[in-house]
N, C-alpha and C positions, 0 to 999 in steps of 0.2 A: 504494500500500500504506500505512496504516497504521502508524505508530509512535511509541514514544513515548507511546502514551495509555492511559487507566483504561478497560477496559472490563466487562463485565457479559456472562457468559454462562450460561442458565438452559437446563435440560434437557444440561447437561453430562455424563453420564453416558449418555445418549442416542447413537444414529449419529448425526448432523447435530449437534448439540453439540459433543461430544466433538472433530468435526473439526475444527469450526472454534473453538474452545477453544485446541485444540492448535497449530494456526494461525496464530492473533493471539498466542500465547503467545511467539512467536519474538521479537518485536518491540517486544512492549507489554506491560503489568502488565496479566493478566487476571485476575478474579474467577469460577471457574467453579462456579455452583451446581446442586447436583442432593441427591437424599436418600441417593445413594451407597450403597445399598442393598447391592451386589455391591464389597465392598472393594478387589476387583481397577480397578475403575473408577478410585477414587479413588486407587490408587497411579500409573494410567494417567497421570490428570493432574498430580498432580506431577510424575512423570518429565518431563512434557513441558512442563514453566516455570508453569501456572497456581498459582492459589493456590484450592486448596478450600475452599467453603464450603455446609457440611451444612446443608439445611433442605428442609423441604415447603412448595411453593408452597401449600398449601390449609387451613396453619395460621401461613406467614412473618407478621410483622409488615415491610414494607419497609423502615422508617423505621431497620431495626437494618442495615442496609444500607451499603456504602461510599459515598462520592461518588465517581462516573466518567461519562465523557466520553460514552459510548454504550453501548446496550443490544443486544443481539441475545437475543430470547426466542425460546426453543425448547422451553422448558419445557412440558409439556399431559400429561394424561391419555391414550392414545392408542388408538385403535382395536384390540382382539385384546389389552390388553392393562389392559380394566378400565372401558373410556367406556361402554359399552353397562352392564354391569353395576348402575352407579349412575350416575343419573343427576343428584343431587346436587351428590356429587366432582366429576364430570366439571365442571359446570356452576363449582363455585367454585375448580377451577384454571384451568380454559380461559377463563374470560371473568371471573368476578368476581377471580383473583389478577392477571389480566392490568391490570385496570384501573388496581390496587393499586399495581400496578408503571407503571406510565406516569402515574401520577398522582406517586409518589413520582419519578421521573425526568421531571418538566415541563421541565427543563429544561438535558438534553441536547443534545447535537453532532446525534444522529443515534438513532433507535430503530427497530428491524426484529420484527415483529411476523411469525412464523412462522405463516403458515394454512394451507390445502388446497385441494387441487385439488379433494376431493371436498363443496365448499362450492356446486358449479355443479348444475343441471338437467343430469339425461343429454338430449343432443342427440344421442343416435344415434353414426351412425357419421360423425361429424366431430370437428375438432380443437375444443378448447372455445378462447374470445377472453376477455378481461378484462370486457366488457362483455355476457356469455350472462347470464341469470336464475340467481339462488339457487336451489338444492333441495336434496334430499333423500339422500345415496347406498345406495344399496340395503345392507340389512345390519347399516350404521355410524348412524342417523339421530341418533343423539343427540349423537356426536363429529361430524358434518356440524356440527347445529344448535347447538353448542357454539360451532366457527368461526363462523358465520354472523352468531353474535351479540359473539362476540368483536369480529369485523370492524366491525362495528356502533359496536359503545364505543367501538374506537381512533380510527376517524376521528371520532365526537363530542369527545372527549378533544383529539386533536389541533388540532380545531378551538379548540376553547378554548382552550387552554392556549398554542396556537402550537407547538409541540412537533413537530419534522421526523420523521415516521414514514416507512418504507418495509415495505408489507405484501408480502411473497414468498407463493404460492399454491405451496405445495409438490407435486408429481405425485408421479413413482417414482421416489426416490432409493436408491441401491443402495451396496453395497461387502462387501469381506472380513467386515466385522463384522455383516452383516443387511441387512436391504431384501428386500420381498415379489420382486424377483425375485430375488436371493440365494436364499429361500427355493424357488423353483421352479427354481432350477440346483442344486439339493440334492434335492429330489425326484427330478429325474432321474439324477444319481449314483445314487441309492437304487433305481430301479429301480421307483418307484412314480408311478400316473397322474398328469397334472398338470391338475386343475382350471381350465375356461375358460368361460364365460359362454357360453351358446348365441345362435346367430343368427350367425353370420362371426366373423370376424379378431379377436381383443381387445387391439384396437391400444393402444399404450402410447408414452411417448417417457422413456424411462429417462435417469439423472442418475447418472453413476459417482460416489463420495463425492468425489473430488479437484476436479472441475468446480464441485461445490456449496459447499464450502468456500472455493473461491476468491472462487466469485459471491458470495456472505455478506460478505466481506468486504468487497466494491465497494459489495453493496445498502447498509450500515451506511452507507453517504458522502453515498448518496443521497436521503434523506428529505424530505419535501416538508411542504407544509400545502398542504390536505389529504393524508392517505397518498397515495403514487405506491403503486398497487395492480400486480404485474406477477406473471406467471405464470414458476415457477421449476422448469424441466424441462430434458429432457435434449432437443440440436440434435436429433438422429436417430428419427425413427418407426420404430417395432418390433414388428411382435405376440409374443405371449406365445406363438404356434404358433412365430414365427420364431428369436425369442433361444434357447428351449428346444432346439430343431434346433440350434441354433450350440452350444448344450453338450453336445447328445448328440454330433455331431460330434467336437468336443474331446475326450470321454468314451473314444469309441469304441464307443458303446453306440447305444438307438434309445429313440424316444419316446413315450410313447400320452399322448393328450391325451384327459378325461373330460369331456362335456358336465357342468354344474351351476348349477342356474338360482339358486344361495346362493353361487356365485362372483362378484368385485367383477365389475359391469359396467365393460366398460371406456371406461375414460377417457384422452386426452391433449387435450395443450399446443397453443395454436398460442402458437409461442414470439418471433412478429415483434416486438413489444414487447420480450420478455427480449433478443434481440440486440440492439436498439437502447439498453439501458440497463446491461445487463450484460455481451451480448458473445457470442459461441460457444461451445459447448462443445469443450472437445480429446478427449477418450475416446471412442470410439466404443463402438458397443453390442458389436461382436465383443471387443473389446481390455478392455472391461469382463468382459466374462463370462469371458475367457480369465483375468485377471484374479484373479475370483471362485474359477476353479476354483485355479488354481496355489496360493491360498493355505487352501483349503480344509481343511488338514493342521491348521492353527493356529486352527481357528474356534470362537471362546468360546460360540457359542449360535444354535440351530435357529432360524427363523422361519417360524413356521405360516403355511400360505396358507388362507385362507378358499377352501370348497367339498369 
C-alpha cells in the first residue's frame, strides 16, 4: 500500500475516481481533480481526506498543477455521456489533455493511464488478451478511437521521457454509485426489459468498485517503460442473461431480456495477465449485485444502458 505520498487523481468525481481518491486518501495527500459539477461530489471528497481541485481537463493548463509523486488519470469524456456527441471535446480531453498531463508529470514514481476494454476488435464470443487488434466498439466509435489514440501518445511519451506508465484497459466496472451493470440491476427492479446484443450469451466479466480501487492502487506501483499495458476486469465470467437472473432472484421478481442489435456487443477480459500483476479479485458477481441491490435505497443517479 501506499503512503505517505502526493498523489494526483483526475476524473475524481467519477465511479472509479472517486474510489480510488477516497482510497489513497487514507494514507496519503491526494489531489483529486474533476469539474465537480454535482456539489455533492465535491463535498464526497472532502469528507473522505482528499483535497479538491476544480478544473476541466479540456481547458487545464497543467503547469498550474501541484508536484506529486504519481498520477492515476481517470479523467475522459465518457461514452453515454457526451464522446459520441463531439467529437472534438472528446478528442482534447481523452488524448490531447492526457498528453498535457504526462508531459507535465515526466517525471513521476508511477502514472496509470485509464483506457478501455472497448479499445479491442470484437473477436466474437471469446475473452479478449492484451495482444487482440484495435477496433472499433459498436455505438461508442469515437470514445473507442479516443482511447486508441490516447494509448498511442502515452507509450510515445513514455518512451521519451522515460516516464513508468501502467495502462489499465478498463471492462465493466460496477458498484452502488453506477456501472452499466448497476444500470441493468435497476432495470430489472423496474420491471423493465433488459437490452442484450443478439447472437448468444453477452458475456461480460464485471469488476465490483472495491476490487478496482484496490487494483488502482497496486497498478500506480507498477509502471514500466514502455507502459505494462494489462486488462482491468472482474476474476469471474458472467453474462448479462446471468447477473440479471441473480437480481431478479434477489428481487423476487422475473426477467425479460430484449434482443437489440444498438446494444454494447459484448465484450470481456481474459484477465491471466491482471492476476499475475495485480492479483484476484475478492467480490464475486453474486455478492456484487447483492450488493448493488441492498444499497439501492441510497443511489444518487440512474445509468442508462445503451439499446
Amino acid at each position: 500500500m501506499l503512503q505517505g505520498e502526493r498523489i494526483l487523481v483526475t476524473g475524481a468525481s467519477g465511479l472509479i475516481g472517486t474510489a480510488v481518491a477516497s482510497r489513497l486518501a487514507a494514507r496519503n495527500h491526494v489531489y483529486a481533480l474533476a469539474r465537480f459539477t454535482d456539489p455533492r461530489a465535491r463535498d464526497g471528497i472532502v469528507q473522505a481526506g482528499a483535497e479538491p481541485v476544480t478544473a476541466d481537463l479540456a481547458t487545464l493548463d497543467p503547469r498550474s498543477l501541484p508536484e506529486v509523486d504519481y498520477v492515476f488519470h481517470a479523467g475522459a469524456t465518457l461514452p453515454g455521456k457526451g464522446a459520441e456527441q463531439s467529437r472534438p471535446r472528446t478528442f482534447e480531453v481523452n488524448v490531447q489533455a492526457t498528453g498535457r498531463l504526462l508531459r507535465r508529470y515526466a517525471g513521476v514514481k508511477g502514472f496509470v493511464q485509464c483506457s478501455s476494454g472497448s479499445v479491442y476488435a470484437y473477436q466474437g464470443q471469446r475473452p479478449l488478451r492484451e495482444d487482440d487488434a484495435y477496433g472499433l466498439h459498436n455505438n461508442i466509435p469515437t470514445y473507442s478511437a479516443s482511447k486508441i489514440a490516447a494509448e498511442s501518445l502515452v507509450e510515445f511519451l513514455s518512451r521519451e521521457q522515460g516516464t513508468p506508465v501502467a495502462t489499465i484497459r478498463i471492462f465493466t466496472v460496477y458498484g452502488p454509485a453506477g456501472g452499466t451493470v448497476t444500470g441493468r440491476i435497476d432495470l430489472v427492479a423496474r420491471g423493465e426489459p433488459v437490452p442484450v446484443y443478439p447472437g448468444g450469451p453477452n458475456q461480460q466479466t464485471p469488476m465490483y468498485i472495491d476490487d478496482a480501487a484496490e487494483k488502482a492502487e497496486v497498478a500506480l506501483t507498477l509502471g514500466e517503460v514502455p507502459p505494462l499495458v494489462v486488462n482491468f476486469a472482474g476474476s469471474e465470467t458472467a453474462s448479462v442473461q446471468q447477473y440479471t437472473q441473480i437480481a431478479a432472484d434477489i428481487l423476487g421478481t422475473t426477467v425479460a431480456h430484449r434482443e437489440s442489435p444498438t446494444a454494447y456487443y459484448p465484450i470481456w477480459a481474459d484477465v491471466a495477465k491482471m492476476h499475475e500483476y495485480l492479483g484476484p479479485c475478492r467480490v464475486s458477481v453474486a455478492e456484487g449485485v447483492r450488493r448493488v441491490i441492498e444499497a439501492s435505497a441510497s443511489r444518487r443517479e440512474r445509468t442508462a444502458v445503451p439499446g
